[in-house]
C-alpha positions in Angstrom: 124.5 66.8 128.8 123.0 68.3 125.7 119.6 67.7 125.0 117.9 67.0 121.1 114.7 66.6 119.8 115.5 63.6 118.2 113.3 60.4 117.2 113.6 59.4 120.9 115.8 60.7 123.8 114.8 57.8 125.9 117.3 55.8 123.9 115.8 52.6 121.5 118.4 49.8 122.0 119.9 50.0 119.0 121.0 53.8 117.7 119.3 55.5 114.7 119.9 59.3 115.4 121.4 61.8 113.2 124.5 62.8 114.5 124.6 66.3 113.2 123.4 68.9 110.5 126.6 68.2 108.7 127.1 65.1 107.5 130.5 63.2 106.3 130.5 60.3 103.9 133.6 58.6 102.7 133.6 57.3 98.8 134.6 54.0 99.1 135.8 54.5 95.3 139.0 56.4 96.7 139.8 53.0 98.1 143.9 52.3 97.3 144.8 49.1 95.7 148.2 49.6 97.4 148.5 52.3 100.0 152.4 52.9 99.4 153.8 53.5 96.4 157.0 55.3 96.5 157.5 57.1 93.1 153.6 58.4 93.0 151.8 60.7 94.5 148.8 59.3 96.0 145.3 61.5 96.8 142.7 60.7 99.5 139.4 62.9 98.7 137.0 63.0 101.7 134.0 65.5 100.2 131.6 66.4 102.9 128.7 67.9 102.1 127.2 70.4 104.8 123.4 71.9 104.1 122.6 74.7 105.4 119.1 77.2 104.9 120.9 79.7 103.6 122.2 77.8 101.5 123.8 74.2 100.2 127.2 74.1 99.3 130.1 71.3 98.8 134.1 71.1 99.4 136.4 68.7 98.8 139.5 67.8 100.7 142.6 66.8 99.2 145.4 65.5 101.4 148.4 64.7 99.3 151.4 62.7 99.4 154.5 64.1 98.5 156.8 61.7 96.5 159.6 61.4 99.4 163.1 61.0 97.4 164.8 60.7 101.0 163.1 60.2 104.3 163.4 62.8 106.9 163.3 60.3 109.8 165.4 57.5 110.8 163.3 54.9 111.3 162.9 51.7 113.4 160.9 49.2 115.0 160.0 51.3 118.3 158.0 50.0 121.3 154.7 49.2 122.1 153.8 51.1 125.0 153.3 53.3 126.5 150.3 54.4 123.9 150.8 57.7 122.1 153.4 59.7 120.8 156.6 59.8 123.4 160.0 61.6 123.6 162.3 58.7 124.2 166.3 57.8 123.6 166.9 61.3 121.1 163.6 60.3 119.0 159.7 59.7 118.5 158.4 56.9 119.7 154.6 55.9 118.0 152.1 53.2 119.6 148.9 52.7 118.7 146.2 49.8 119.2 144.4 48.4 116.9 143.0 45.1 116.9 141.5 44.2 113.4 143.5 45.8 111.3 145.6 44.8 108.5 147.9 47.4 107.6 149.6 50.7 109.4 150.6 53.7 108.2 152.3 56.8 110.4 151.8 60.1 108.6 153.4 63.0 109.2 152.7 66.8 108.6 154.9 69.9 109.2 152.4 72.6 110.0 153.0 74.5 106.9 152.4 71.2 105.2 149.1 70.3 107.2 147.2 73.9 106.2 147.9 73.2 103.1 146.7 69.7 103.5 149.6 67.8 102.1 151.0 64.9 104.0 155.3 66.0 104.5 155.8 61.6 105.0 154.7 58.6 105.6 155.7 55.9 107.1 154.2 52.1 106.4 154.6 50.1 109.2 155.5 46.7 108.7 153.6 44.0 110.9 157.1 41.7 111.2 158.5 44.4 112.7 156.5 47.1 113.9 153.6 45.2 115.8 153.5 43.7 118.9 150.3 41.7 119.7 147.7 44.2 118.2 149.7 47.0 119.1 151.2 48.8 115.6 154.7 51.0 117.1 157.6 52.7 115.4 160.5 54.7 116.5 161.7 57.7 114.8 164.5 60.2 115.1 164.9 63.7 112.8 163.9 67.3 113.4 160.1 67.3 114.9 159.9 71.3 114.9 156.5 72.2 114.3 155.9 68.4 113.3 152.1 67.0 113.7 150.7 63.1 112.8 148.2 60.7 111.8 147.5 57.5 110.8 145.9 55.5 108.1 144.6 52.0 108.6 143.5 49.3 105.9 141.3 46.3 107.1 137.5 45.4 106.6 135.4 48.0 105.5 132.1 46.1 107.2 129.3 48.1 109.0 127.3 45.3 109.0 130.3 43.8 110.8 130.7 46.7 112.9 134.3 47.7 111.3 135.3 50.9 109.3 138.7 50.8 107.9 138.8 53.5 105.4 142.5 54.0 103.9 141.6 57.1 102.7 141.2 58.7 105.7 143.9 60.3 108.3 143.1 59.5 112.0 143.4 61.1 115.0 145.4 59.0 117.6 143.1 58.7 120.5 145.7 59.2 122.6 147.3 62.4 121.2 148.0 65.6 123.6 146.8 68.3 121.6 144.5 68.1 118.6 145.1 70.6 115.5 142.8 71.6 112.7 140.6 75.0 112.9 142.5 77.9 115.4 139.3 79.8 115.7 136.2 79.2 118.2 133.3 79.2 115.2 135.2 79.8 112.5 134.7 77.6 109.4 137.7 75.4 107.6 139.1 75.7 104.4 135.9 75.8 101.7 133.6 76.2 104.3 134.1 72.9 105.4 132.9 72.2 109.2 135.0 69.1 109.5 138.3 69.8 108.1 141.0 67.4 109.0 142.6 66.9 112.3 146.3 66.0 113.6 148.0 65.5 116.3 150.8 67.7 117.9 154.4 65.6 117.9 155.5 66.0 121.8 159.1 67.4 122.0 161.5 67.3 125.0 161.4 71.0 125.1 158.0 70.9 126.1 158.2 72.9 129.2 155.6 74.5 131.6 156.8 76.3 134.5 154.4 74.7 137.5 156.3 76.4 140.1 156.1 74.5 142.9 152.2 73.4 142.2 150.6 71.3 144.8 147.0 69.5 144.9 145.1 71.5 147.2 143.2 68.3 148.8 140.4 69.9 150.9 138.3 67.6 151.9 135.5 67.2 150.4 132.9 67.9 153.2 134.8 71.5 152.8 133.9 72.3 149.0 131.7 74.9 147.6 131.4 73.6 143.8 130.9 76.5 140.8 129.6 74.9 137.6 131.4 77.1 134.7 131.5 77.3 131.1 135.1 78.5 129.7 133.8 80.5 126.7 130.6 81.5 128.6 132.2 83.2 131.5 134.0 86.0 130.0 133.1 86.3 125.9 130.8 88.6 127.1 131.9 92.0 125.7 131.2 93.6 129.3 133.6 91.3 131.0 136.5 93.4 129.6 139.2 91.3 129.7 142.3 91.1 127.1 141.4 87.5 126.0 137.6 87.3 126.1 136.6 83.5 125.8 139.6 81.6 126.6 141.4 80.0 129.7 143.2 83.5 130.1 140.0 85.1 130.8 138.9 82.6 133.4 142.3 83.5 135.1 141.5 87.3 135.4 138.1 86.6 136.4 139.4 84.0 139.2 138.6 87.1 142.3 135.3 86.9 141.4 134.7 83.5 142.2 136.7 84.3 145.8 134.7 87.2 146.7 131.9 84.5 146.3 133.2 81.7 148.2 133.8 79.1 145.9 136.8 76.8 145.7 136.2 74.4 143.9 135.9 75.0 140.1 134.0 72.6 137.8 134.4 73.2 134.3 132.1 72.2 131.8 133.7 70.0 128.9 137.5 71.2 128.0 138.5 68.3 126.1 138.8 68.8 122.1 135.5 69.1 120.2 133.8 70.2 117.2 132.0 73.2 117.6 130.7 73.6 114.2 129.2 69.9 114.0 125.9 70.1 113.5 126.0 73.9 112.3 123.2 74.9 110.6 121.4 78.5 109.9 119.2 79.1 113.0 116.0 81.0 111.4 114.6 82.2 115.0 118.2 83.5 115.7 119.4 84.7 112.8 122.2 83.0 113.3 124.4 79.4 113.3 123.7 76.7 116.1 126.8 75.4 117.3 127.8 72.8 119.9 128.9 75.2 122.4 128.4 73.2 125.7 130.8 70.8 124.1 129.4 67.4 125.5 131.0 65.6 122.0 134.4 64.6 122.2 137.1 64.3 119.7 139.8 63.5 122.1 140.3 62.5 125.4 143.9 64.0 126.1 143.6 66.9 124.3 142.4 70.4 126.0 140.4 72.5 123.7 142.8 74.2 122.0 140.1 76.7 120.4 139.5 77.9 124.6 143.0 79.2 124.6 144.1 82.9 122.5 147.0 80.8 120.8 144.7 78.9 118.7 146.9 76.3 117.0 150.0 78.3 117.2 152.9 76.3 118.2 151.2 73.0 117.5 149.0 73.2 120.1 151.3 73.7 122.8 150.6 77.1 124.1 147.0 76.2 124.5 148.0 74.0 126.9 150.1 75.3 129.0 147.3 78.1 128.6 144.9 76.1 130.3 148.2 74.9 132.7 148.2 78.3 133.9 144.0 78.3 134.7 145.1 75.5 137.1 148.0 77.2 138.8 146.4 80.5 139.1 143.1 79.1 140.6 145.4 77.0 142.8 147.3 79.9 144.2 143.6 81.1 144.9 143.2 78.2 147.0 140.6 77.3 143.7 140.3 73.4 142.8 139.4 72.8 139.4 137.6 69.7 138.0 136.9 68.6 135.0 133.5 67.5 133.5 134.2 64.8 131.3 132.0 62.2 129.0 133.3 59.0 128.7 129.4 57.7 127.7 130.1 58.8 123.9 131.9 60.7 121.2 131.5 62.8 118.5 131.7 59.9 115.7 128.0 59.3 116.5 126.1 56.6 114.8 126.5 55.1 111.4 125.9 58.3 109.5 128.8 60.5 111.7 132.6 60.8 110.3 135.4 58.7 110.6 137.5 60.5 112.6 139.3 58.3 115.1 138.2 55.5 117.4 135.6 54.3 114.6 138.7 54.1 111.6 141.0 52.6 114.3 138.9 50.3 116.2 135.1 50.7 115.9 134.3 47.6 117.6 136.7 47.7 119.8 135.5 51.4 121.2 131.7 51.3 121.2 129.0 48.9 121.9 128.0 47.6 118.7 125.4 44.8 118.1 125.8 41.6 116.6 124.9 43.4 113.2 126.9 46.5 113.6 124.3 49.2 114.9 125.6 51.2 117.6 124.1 51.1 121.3 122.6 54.2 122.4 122.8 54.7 126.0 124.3 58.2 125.7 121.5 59.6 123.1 124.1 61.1 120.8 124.2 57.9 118.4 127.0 56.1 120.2 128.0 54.5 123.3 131.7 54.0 124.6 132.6 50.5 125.0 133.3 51.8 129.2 133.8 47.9 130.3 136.4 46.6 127.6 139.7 46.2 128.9 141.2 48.4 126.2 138.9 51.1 126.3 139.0 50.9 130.7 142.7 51.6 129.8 142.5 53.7 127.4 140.1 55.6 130.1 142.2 55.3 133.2 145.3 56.2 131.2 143.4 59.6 130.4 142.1 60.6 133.7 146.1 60.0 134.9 147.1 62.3 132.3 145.2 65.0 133.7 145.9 64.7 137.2 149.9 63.7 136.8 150.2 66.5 134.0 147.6 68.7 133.6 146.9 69.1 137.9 143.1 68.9 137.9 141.6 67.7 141.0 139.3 65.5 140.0 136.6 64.7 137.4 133.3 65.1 137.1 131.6 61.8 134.4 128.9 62.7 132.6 126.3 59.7 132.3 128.1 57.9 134.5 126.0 55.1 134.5 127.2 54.2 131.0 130.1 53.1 132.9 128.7 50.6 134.9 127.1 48.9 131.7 128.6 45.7 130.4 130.6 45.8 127.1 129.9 44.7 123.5 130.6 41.0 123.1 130.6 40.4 127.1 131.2 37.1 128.8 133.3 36.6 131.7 136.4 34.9 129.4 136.5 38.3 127.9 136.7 40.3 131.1 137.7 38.3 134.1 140.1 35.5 131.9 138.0 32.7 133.0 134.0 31.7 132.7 131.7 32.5 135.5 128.9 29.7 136.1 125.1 31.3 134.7 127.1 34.0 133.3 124.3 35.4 131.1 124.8 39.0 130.8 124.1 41.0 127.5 125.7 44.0 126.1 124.5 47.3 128.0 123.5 45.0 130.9 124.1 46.9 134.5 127.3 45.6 136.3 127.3 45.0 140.6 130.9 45.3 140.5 132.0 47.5 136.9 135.4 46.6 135.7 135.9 49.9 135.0 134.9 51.6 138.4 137.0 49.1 140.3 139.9 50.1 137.9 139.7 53.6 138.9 138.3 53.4 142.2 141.7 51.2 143.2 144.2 53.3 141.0 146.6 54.3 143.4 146.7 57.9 141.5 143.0 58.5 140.7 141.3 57.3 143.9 142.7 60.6 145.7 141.0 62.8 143.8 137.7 64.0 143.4 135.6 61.7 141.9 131.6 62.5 141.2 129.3 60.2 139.2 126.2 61.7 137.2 124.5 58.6 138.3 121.9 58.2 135.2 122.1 57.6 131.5 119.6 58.0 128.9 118.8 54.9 128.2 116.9 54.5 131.5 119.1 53.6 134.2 119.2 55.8 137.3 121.6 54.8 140.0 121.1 57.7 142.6 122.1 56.4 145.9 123.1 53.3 144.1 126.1 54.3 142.3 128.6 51.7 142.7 131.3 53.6 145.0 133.7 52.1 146.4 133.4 54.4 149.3 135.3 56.9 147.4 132.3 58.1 144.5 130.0 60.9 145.3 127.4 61.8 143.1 125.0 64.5 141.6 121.8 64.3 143.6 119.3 65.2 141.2 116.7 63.7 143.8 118.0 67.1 146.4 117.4 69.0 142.8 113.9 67.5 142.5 112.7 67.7 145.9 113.7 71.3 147.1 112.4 72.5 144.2 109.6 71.1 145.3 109.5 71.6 148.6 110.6 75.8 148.0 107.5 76.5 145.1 104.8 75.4 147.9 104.0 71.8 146.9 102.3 69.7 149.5 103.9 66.2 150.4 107.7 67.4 150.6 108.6 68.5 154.1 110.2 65.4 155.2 112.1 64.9 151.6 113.2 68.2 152.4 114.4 67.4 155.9 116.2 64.2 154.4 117.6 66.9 151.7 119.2 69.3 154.4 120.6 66.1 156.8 122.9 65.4 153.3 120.5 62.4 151.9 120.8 60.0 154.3 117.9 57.8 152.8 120.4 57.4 149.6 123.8 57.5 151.5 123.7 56.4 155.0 122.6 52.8 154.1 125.8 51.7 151.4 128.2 53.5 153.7 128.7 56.7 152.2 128.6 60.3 153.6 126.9 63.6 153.7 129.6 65.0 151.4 129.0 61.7 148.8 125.9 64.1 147.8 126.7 66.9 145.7 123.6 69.3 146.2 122.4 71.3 143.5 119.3 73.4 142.8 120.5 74.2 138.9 122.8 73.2 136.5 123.9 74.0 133.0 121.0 71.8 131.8 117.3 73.1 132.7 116.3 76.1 134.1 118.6 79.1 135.6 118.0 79.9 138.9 115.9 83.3 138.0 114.2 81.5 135.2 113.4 79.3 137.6 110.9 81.3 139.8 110.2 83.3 136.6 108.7 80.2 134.1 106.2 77.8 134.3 107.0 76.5 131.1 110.3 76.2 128.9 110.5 78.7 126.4 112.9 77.1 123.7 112.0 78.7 120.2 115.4 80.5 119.5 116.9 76.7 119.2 115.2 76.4 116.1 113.5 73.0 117.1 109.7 74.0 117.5 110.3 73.9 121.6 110.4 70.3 121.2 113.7 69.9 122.6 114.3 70.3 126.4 112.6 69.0 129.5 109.1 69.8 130.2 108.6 68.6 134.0 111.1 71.7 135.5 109.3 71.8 139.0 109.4 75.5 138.7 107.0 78.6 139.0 106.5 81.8 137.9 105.5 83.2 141.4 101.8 83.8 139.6 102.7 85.9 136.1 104.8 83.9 133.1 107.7 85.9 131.7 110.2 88.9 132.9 107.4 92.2 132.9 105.3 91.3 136.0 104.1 93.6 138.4 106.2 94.5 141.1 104.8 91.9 144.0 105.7 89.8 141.6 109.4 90.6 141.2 109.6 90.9 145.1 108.0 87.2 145.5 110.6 85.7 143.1 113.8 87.6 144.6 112.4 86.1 147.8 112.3 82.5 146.3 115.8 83.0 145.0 116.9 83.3 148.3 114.9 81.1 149.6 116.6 78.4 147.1 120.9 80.0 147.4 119.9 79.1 151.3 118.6 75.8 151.4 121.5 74.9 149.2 123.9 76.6 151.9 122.6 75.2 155.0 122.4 71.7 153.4 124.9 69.1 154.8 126.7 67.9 151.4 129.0 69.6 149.0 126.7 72.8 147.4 127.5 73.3 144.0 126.2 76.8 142.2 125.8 77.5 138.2 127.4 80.6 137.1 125.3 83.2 136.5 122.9 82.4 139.4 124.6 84.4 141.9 123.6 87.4 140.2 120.5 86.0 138.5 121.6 85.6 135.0 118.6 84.5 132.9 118.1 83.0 129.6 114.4 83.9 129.0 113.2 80.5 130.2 115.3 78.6 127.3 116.4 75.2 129.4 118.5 73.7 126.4 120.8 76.4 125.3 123.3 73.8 124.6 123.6 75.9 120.8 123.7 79.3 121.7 127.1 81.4 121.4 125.7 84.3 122.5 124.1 86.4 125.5 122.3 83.7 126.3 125.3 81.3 127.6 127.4 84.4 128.7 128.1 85.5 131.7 126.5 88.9 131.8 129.1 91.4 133.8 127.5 94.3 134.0 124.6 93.0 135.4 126.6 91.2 138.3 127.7 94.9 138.6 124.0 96.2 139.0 123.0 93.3 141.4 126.3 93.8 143.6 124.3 95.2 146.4 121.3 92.8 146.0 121.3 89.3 145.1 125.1 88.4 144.6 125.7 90.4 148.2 123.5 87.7 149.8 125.0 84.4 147.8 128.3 86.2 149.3 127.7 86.4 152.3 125.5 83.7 153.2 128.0 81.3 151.3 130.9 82.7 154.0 128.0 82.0 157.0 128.4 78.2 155.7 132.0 78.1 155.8 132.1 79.8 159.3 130.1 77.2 160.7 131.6 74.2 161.8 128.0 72.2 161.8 127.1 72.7 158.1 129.4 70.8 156.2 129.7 67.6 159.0 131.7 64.5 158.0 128.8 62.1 159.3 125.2 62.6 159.2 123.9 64.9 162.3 122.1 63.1 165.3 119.9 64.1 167.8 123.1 65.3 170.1 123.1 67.6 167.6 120.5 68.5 165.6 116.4 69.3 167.1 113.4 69.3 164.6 110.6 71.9 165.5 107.7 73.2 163.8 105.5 76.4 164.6 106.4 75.4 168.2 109.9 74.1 169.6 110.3 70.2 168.8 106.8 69.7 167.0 107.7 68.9 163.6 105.2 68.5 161.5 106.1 66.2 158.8 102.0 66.0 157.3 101.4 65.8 153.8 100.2 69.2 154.3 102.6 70.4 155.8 105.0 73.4 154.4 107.1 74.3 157.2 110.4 72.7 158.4 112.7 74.0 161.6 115.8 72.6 162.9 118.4 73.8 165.5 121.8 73.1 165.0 124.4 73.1 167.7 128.1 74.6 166.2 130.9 74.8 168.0 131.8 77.9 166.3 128.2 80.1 166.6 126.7 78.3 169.6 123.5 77.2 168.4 121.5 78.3 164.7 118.2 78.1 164.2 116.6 77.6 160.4 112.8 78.2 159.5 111.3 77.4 156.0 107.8 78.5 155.9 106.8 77.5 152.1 103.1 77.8 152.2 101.3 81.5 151.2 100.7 82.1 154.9 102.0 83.8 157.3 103.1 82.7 160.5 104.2 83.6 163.7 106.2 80.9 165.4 107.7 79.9 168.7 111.7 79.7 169.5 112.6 77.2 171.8 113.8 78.4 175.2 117.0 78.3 176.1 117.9 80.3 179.7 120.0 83.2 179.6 120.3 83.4 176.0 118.0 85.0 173.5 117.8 84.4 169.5 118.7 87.3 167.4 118.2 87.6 163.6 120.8 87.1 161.3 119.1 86.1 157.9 115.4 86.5 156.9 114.8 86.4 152.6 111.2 88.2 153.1 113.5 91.1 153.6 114.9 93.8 150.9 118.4 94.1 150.7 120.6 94.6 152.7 117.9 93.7 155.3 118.0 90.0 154.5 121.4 89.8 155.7 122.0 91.5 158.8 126.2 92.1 158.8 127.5 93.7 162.3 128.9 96.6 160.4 125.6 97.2 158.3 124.1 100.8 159.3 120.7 100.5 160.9 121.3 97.1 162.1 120.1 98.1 165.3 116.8 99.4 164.6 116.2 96.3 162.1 116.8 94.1 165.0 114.8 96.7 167.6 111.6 96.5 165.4 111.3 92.6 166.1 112.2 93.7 170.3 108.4 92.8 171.2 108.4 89.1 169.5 112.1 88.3 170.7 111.7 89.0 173.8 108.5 87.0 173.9 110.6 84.3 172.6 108.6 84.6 169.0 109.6 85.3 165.3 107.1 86.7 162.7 107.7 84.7 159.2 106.3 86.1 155.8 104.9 83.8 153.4 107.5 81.8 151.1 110.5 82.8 153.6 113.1 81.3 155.1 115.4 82.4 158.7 118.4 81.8 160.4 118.8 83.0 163.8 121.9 83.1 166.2 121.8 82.2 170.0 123.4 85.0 171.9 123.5 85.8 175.4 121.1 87.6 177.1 122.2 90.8 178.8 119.2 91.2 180.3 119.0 87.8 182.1 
């Protein structure tokens, strides 16, 4: 999630945050008396008004009418599902819901027409004939080359009431499959206008994407090793040399890297359409715009980000999808899963001060949590909250999350705030939900639901519940479901406790070595109980929000002035240190202690049961000078910096390599239960003497694997050094493999790495001695071999 500086990010009950810099407000004097009249031309003017410090300026928008003589379309009463815009029977056919609205109209642009904001036709909808229940549906057939849509509704224009019908503006259908307005990441609309509008593309039948055989992948889940990526971020950087810098295209020639590393699973940060430019405003630290680049703001469900693709808007949209199509099947051919982080909690409509352009013109109450006198709900702490437990918008959701996994081929989906989806809906009683009154049903709106209509829905959807399925189990408005996620056996979730607690646990902090023990058994104090497994946790030490891995042994304190918000915004309790000097020019113990902790943290992640998941950029140590809220930088700070994955090849990403193909040898480290004693022997500075003391900064397991015999793991966290016992085991012998008080390539000791020997000959004396020497703030893994001596 992004992060603001707002009134409060704790979330008051009822929304009052600014949306954005930019600002859109409707003149209810455009209001039509009639909204067809066939021999005029009629003019909607939206002005939007965008301030900026250098600068305020205005532009208005004129979308006009033509005066049709002869409609292009043959026209009829159509159907009323499914929702959306279908190729049916040689035509068009258009559904859309919309509850409390009292007049329909379909518009339609040809693209020339569009970027030159005139409307080509439009087509009123009569209720007699082209409504079913509140679903408004027409059928058309003519020549859809090029052809894109929108739709006008009349009704009550109440925000007190909670509705916003506004004839005078065009609306996105919510379900549409590729949204056009801007082509270019950043780049302003006509007039300088941030919000310029939007349409969606027409589908035709010769829609066409080559899949070649595509299959899901299905690992299991116990098998994945997760990489958090940014589209844009991974290859815009000018030293990534690719043809299409920025886009899907990129990510595709790019896709070895992720190999070489181990991964295969992809998770990409939001790819659905949204507004870059909506709260842009002239950054004075920067010296440039802040833009929504994370993109946790969406316009539309079913639309990819058309702007992440090098076609821009060319062909209506369509090669942008297929563009991102071809991401899919390249990183499946790779044996890559992709997922898809997506955030159901809110959109970019925001609170009553954000634009009309969608679900509040066709639905408002309908689509968010609104209170008795309008005000929006603020669970997500981006001024609205998506109405997750109505039936229509549970729909509306599950339709969605089919359309990406039927058509699109992702693998599953990662939900942003999930908790918001386990929160009852505006005007909720059990009449509304279940069809029939529930005796002492007194819930409220935003209350926390047992048994969520909408996670049943998609937990028992015979499509969705074989996919991937991972719950950011918290909200900002409070509620934290961690371990309490309602599952369905199927749900796995981010464990920001394992985030929390190794961090912890790594920096030296008393109190933590049996949190830490619970950590690396895969959470069984949150899992085990509600009948969940190791791989239900997904374990991360860093994620796109907070700290960067190297930032995160190199700060003690966020350092967020280049967002232009006073360092207000962003989380202050990070759990991090600086390893004894703030900031990147340290003396050189220094720098050795925190490449030390970065090891000590890729490690813990990889001998961890659960599903590790790595942020891009860590594996080389990408920093972005202790900034942990870059959610508005397009720039070097959000980029994925090539060249220095280059310079760090035979240091720090040679170690995330190879210890993250260590974990995926072993057959113990990604179990599908939690490990037992059979299995698994706790030991401290002596074999099976754990010391689980407040004090205490040391944890030791063995771990019996089929496939290496038996590994032993040390942590020693504390500023001391120690020397500790190995437990016995007759006619074998422990020999190093991985110690992170080493310089590389030390810290890893490959067979094929020159000098192996005499590494392993200077530690002869404590071996054979059945002893191991650990440096302060270092970790170990050593193999049980046999003995050739015995």
């Amino acid at each position: 999630m992004k992060c603001f500086s707002l009134p409060s990010l704790s979330v008051p009950t009822l929304a009052v945050l600014p949306q954005c810099a930019v600002t859109v407000r409707v003149s209810l004097a455009n209001r039509f008396s009639q909204l067809h009249e066939s021999d005029s031309v009629i003019r909607s003017v939206a002005k939007t008004r965008a301030a900026r410090n250098g600068g305020a300026f205005d532009t208005e928008i004129a979308v006009v009418e033509k005066p049709q003589l002869e409609s292009l379309f043959q026209v009829s009463s159509g159907y009323p599902s499914p929702f959306g815009a279908t190729v049916r029977d040689g035509g068009v056919n258009f559904a859309i819901y919309s509850l409390n609205a009292l007049s329909a109209t379909l518009c339609l642009f040809t693209l020339s027409d569009f970027q030159n904001n005139r409307v080509t036709e439009s087509v009123p909808l009569d209720p007699l004939i082209n409504k079913t229940g509140a679903v408004w549906h027409v059928f058309l057939k003519g020549d859809f080359t090029d052809m894109l849509y929108g739709y006008k509704f009349d009704g009550k224009f109440s925000p007190l009431e909670g509705q916003y019908y506004d004839p005078s503006r065009i609306l996105l259908d919510p379900y549409a499959k590729a949204v056009i307005s801007r082509g270019e990441f950043g780049a302003l609309g006509p007039n300088g206008n941030c919000w310029p509008q939007m349409a969606g593309m027409v589908p035709s039948d010769h829609d066409e994407f080559d899949w070649e055989g595509d299959l899901p992948l299905k690992y299991p889940q116990k098998d994945l090793v997760v990489y958090e990526m940014h589209v844009r971020g991974f290859t815009k950087h000018e030293s990534s040399n690719t043809k299409f810098p920025g886009t899907y295209l990129g990510v595709v020639e790019k896709l070895d890297h992720l190999k070489e590393l181990g991964v295969n699973c992809l998770e990409l940060m939001p790819c659905h359409e949204f507004n870059e430019l909506e709260y842009s405003s002239y950054n004075s630290v920067q010296g440039d715009y802040r833009v929504n680049f994370w993109g946790y703001s969406t316009v539309n469900f079913f639309s990819p980000m058309i702007r992440y693709s090098s076609a821009g808007i060319r062909n209506c949209g369509r090669d942008g999808i297929n563009e991102m199509k071809f991401l899919i099947k390249e990183a499946h051919k790779r044996g890559i899963e992709v997922i898809m982080d997506v955030v159901f909690n809110h959109t970019a409509e925001g609170n009553e001060n954000g634009p009309i352009i969608s679900f509040r013109g066709v639905d408002n109450s309908i689509y968010y949590m609104v209170a008795p006198k309008g005000e929006f709900y603020n669970y997500s702490g981006c001024g609205n909250t998506f109405n997750c437990s109505h039936p229509v918008v549970r729909q509306f959701i599950v339709d969605c999350l089919r359309y990406w996994v039927t058509e699109m081929h992702v693998d599953g989906f990662r939900f942003d705030l999930a908790s918001i989806m386990t929160r009852s809906s505006s005007l909720w009683d059990a009449t509304n939900v279940f069809g029939a009154p529930i005796e002492g049903d007194l819930l409220t709106t935003g209350t926390p639901l047992g048994s969520p209509p909408l996670i049943d829905l998609i937990s028992n959807d015979p499509i969705l519940r074989g996919v991937k399925l991972i719950a950011e189990a918290w909200d900002a408005g409070g509620l934290y479901q961690v371990g309490t996620f309602p599952h369905w056996g199927i749900w796995s979730e981010w464990n920001g406790k394992y985030r929390d607690t190794v961090r912890q646990f790594i920096k030296g902090t008393d109190g933590f070595a049996g949190a830490f023990a619970e950590c690396l058994c895969g959470s069984p104090n949150l899992y085990q109980g509600g009948g969940r497994k190791p791989w239900n946790s997904i374990n991360f030490v860093c994620a796109h929000d907070g700290f960067t891995l190297a930032d995160l042994v190199t700060y003690n304190n966020k350092h967020n002035l280049s967002n232009g918000e006073d360092n207000n915004d962003g989380e202050n309790h990070n759990n991090s240190w600086n390893c004894g000097q703030e900031g990147e020019f340290v003396s050189p113990l220094v720098k050795k202690l925190r490449k030390r902790q970065m090891r000590n943290f890729f490690l813990s992640l990889m001998v961890s049961q659960g599903v590790p998941m790595i942020y891009m950029g860590d594996e080389y140590g990408h920093t972005k000078g202790g900034n942990n809220n870059t959610y508005c930088h397009d720039n070097y700070l959000n980029y994925f910096q090539w060249d220095k994955k280059e310079e760090s090849s035979s240091d720090f990403f040679r170690f995330c390599c190879l210890v993250t193909k260590f974990r995926q040898e072993c057959e113990s480290m990604g179990l599908d239960d939690f490990p037992t004693s059979e299995r698994l022997q706790w030991h401290g500075h002596f074999p099976g003497m754990p010391d689980w003391s407040e004090t205490s900064r040391f944890v030791a397991f063995t771990m019996a694997d089929s496939v290496k015999g038996e590994i032993y793991v040390a942590f020693n966290t504390s500023h001391l050094p120690f020397t500790i016992t190995l437990p016995e085991r007759p006619g074998y012998r422990w020999e190093p493999l991985i110690d992170t008080s080493k310089p590389a390539p030390y810290d890893f000791l490959t067979p094929d790495l020159p000098g192996r020997e005499i590494a392993i000959q200077q530690y002869a004396q404590f071996l054979d001695a059945n002893m191991y020497p650990m440096l302060s703030y270092s970790s170990v893994i050593l193999l049980r071999t046999p003995d050739q001596n015995a």
